[in-house]
C-alpha positions as CSV (number, residue, x, y, z in Angstrom):
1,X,0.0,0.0,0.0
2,X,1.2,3.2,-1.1
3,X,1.6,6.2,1.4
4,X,-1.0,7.8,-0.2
5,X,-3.3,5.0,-0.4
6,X,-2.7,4.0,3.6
7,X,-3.4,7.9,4.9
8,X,-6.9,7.3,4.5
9,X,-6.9,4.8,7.0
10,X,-6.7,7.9,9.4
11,X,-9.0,10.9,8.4
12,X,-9.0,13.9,10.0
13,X,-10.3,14.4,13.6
14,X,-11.2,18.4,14.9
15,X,-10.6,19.3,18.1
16,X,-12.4,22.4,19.6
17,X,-10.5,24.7,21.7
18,X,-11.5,27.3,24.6
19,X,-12.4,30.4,22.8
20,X,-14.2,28.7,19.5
21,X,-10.3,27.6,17.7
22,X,-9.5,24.2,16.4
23,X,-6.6,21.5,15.8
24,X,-7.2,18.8,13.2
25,X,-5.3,15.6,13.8
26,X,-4.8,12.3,12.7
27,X,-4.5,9.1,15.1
28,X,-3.9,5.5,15.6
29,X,-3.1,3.1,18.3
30,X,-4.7,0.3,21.0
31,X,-4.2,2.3,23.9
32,X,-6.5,4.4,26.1
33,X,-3.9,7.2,26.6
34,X,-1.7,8.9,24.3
35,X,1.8,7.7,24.3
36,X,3.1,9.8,21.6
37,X,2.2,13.5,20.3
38,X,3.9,14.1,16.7
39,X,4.7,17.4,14.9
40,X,5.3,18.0,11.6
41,X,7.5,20.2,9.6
42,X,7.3,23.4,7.6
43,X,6.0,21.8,4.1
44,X,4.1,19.3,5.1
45,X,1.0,18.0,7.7
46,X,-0.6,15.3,9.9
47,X,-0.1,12.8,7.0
48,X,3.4,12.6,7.1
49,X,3.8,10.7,9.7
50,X,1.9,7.2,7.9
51,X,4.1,4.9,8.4
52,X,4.5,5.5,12.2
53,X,0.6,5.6,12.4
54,X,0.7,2.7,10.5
55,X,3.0,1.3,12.8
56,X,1.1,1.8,15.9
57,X,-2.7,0.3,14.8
58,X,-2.2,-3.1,16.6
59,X,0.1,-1.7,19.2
60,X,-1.0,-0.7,22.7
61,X,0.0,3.0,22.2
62,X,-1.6,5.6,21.2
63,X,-0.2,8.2,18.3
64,X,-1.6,11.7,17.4
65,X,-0.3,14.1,14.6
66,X,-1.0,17.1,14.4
67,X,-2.0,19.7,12.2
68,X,0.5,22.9,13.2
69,X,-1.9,26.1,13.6
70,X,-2.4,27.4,10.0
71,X,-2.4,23.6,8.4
72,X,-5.3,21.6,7.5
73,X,-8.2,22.1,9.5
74,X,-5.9,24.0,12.2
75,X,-6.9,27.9,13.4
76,X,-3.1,30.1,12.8
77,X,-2.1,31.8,15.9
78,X,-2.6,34.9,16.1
79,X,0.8,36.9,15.9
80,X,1.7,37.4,12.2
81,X,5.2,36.9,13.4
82,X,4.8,33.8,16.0
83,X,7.4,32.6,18.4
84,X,8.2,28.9,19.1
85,X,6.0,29.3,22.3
86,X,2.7,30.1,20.6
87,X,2.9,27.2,18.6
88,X,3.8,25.3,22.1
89,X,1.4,27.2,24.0
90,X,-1.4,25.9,20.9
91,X,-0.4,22.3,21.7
92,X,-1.1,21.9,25.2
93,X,-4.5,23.6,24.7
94,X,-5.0,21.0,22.1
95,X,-3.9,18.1,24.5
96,X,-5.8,19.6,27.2
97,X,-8.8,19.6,25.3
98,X,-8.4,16.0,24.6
99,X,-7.5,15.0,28.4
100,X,-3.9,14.2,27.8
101,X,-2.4,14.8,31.2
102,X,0.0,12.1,31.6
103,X,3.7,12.9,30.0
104,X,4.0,11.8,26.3
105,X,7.2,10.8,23.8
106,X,6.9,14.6,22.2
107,X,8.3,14.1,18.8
108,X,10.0,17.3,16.1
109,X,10.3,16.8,12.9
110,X,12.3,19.6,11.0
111,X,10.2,22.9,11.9
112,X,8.3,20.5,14.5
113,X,11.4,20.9,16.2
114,X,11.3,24.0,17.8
115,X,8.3,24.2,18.4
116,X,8.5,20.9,20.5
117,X,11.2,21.5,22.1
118,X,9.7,25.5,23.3
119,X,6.9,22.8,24.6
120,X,8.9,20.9,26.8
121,X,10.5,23.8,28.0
122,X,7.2,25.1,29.1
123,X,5.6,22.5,30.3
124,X,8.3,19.7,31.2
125,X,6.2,17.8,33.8
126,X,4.4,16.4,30.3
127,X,7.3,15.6,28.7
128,X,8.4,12.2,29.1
129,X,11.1,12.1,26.3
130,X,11.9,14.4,23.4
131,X,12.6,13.0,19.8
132,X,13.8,15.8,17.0
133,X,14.3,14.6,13.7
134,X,16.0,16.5,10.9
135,X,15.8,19.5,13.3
136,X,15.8,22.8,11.8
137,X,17.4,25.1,13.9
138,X,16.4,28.4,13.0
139,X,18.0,31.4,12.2
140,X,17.6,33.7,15.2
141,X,21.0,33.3,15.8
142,X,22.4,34.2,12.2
143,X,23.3,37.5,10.7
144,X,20.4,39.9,10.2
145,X,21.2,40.0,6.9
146,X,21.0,36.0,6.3
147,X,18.5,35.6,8.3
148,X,16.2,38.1,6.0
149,X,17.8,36.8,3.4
150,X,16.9,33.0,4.1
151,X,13.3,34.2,5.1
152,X,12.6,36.4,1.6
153,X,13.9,33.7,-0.4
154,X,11.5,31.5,1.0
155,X,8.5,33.1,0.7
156,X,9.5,34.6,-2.7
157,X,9.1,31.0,-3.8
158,X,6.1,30.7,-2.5
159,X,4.6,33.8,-3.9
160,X,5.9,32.5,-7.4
161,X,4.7,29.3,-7.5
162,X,2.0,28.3,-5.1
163,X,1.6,26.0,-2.9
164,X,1.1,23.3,-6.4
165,X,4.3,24.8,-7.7
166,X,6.9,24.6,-5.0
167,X,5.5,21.0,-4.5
168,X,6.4,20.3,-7.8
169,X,10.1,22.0,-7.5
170,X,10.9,20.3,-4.2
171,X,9.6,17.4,-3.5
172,X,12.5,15.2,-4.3
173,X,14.5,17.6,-2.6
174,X,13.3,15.9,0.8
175,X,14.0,12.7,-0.3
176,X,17.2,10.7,-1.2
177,X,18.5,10.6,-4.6
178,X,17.5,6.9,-4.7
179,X,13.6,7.6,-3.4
180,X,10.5,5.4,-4.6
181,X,8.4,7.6,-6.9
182,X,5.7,6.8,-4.6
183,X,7.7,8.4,-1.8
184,X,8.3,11.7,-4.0
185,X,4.7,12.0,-5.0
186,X,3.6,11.5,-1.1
187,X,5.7,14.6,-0.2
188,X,4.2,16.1,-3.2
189,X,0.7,16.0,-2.2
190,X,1.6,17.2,1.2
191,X,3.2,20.1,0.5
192,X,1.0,21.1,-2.3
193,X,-1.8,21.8,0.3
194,X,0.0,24.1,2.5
195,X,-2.3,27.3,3.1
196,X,0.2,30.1,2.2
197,X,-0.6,32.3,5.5
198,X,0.0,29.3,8.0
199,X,3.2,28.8,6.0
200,X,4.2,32.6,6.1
201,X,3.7,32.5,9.8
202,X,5.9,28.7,10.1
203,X,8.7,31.0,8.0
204,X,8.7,33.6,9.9
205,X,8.9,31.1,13.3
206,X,12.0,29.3,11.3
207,X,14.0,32.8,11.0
208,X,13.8,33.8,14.3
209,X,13.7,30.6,16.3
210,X,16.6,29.9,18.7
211,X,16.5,25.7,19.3
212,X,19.9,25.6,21.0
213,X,18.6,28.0,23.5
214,X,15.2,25.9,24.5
215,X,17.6,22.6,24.5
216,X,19.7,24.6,27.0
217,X,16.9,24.4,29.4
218,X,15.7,20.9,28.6
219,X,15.1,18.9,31.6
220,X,13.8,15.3,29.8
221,X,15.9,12.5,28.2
222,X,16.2,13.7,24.6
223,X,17.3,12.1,21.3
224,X,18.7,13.9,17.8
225,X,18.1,11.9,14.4
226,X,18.5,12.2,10.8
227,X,19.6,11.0,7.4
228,X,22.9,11.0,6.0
229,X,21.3,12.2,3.0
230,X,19.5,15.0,4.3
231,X,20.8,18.3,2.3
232,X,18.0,20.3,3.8
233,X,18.9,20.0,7.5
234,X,22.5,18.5,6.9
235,X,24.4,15.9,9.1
236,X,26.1,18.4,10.3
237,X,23.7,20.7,11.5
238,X,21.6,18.0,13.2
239,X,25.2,16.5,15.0
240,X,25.6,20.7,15.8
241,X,22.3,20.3,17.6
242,X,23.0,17.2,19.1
243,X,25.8,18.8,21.0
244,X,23.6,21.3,22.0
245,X,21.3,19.2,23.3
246,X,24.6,17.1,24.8
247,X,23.7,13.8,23.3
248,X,25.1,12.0,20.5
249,X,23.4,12.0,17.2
250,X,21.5,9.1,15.7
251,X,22.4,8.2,11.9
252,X,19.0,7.4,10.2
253,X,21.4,5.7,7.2
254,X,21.2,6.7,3.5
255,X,17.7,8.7,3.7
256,X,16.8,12.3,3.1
257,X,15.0,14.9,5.1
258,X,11.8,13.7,5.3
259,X,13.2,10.5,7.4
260,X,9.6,9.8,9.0
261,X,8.4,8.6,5.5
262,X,11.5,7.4,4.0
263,X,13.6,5.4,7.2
264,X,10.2,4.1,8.9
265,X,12.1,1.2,10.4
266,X,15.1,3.1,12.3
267,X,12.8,5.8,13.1
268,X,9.9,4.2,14.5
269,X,12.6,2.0,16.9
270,X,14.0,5.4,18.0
271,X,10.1,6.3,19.1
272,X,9.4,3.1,20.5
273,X,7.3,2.0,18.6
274,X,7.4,-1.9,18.9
């Protein structure tokens, strides 16, 4: 079963929130409480975390993804230039709305990153463990003139091409060389859907976000992994964060940025999920 096909194995769910705001999320999983809370990255959704969902129907755990605020059926936060802690501050609304109370495996991907990380910060009595994967960084640390630099050239391609077109020009880019097409067209249809103002807020969170200063104040066990083929967030960014974080960094083998999708198998035994 292709990615594509197996997503629909776990339609969207909506959450309401205090104050009339929703979350959209996908789940799977035997258990009665949530084990694991996932977070996707900047071009992409719920969906693209599948294969771990996929992983976890028979299990006794219990996996959500989310949809960050301004994806899918997710309300944006309200700052047009949001911090890592409104996207944090969004999440455990979400989970309390739900009735998660006891600590979960909090897992990053890319973008997801800091904004799970600024969650465990804030509320580290929920955090049982901390998983980042492909972390991005951020830039809030960079020159002022790369960091504008970075930010404009994103969005400049986004403003060209659409959400449709920077699929199209990117896709493979977050895969390895050697990628199924299925693979490729899964990160396709992802990205393709982005909502252009949710993404313009996640860009704006990516420029000024400051990981190695929430890792600083980390007080759960945490883990660092990607691919050796990841030329988005390189190896040797994610082993810079890893340091960081003072842990050693987890080699995903010959897969590219979007690891959940491509290295299910390593990455799923990272998160436990066996």
């Amino acid at each position: 079963m292709t990615p594509l096909e197996a997503l629909a194995l776990y339609p969207l769910r909506s959450t309401a929130l205090p104050g009339g705001l929703r979350v959209s999320h996908r789940e799977a999983g035997m258990a009665a409480g949530v084990t694991h809370v996932l977070l996707h990255g900047i071009g992409s959704a719920s969906g693209s975390w599948v294969r771990q969902l996929d992983t976890a129907r028979g299990l006794p755990l219990r996996l959500l993804a989310w949809d960050a605020p301004g994806y899918g059926g997710s309300d944006p936060v309200k700052a047009d230039w949001p911090r890592a802690g409104d996207y944090a501050e969004r999440l455990w609304a979400w989970l309390d709305a739900l009735g998660v109370h006891t600590p979960v495996t909090l897992v990053g991907h890319s973008l997801g990153a800091l904004m799970a990380a600024r969650a465990a910060v804030q509320a580290p009595q929920r955090v049982q463990r901390l998983v980042l994967l492909s972390p991005a960084a951020g830039y809030g640390n960079a020159e002022p003139a790369v960091r504008e630099q970075k930010l404009r050239d994103r969005l400049a391609t986004l403003e060209r091409l659409g959400p449709q077109g920077m699929a199209q020009a990117r896709a493979a880019a977050m895969l390895s060389p050697g990628a199924p097409a299925e693979l490729v067209d899964a990160v396709r249809d992802s990205m393709a859907q982005v909502i252009p103002a949710g993404y313009t807020q996640a860009a704006r969170l990516l420029a000024h976000g400051t990981l190695a200063a929430d890792l600083a104040q980390l007080q759960c066990p945490l883990a660092v992994a990607s691919g050796n083929a990841d030329g988005i967030t390189t190896p040797a960014a994610c082993q810079a964060v890893a340091l960081a974080g003072g842990v050693a960094w987890n080699d995903l083998g010959s897969v590219g940025h979007a690891c959940p999708l491509e290295a299910p198998g390593p990455v799923n035994a990272l998160l436990g999920l066996n």
